[in-house]
C-alpha positions as CSV (number, residue, x, y, z in Angstrom):
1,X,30.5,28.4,-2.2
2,X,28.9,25.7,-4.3
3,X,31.6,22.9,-3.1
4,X,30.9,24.1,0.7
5,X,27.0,23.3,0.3
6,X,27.8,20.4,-1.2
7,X,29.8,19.3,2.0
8,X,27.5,20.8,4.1
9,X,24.4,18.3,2.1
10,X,27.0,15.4,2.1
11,X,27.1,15.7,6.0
12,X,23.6,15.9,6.4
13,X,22.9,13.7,4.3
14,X,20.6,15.6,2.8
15,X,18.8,14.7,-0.8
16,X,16.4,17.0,-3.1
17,X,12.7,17.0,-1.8
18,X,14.4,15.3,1.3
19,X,10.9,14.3,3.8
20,X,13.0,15.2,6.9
21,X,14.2,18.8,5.4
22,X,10.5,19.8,4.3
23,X,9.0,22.4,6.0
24,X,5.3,22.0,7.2
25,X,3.5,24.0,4.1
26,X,5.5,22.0,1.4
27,X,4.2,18.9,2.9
28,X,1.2,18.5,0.2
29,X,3.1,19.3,-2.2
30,X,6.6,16.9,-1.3
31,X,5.5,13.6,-3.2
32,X,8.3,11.7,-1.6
33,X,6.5,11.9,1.6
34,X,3.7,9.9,0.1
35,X,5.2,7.1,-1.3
36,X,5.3,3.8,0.2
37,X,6.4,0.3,-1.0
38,X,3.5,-2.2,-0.8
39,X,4.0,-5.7,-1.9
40,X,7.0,-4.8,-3.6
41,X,5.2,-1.6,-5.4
42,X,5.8,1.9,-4.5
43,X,2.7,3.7,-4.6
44,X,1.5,6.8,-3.5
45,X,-0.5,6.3,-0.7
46,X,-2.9,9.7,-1.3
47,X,-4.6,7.2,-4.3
48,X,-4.3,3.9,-2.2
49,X,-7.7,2.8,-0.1
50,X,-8.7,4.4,3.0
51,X,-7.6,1.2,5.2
52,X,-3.7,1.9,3.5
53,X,-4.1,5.6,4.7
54,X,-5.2,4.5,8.1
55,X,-2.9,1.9,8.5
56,X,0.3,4.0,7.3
57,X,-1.0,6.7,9.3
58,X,-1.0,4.9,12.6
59,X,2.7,3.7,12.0
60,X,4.1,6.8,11.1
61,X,5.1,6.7,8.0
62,X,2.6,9.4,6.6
63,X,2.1,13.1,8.3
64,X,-2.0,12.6,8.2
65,X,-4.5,10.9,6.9
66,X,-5.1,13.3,3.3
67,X,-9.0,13.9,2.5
68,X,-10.7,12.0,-0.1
């Protein structure tokens, strides 16, 4: 059973705290969904400046802006 999951991930390409496998209440809580390369630097964008948030926000890359 284990070896067919493991086919099944490998064909998938599926990965632990994968962004595109989380379901919508383990959004918060996925820190993978969060973090962003910036200059070089991954960072997680819930501590970066509002303007970050806004900007990553309107291209996508983060699910909504999170509150301060």
């Amino acid at each position: 059973m284990q070896a067919k999951s493991k086919q099944i991930r490998d064909l998938l390409g599926m990965y632990p705290m994968d962004p595109d496998w989380s379901i919508p209440s383990m959004v918060d809580k996925n820190p993978l969904i969060w973090m962003l390369e910036v200059n070089g630097l991954i960072i997680d964008v819930r501590q970066a400046p509002r303007e970050f948030q806004e900007a990553a926000f309107r291209k996508g890359l983060i699910p909504y802006i999170p509150d301060a």
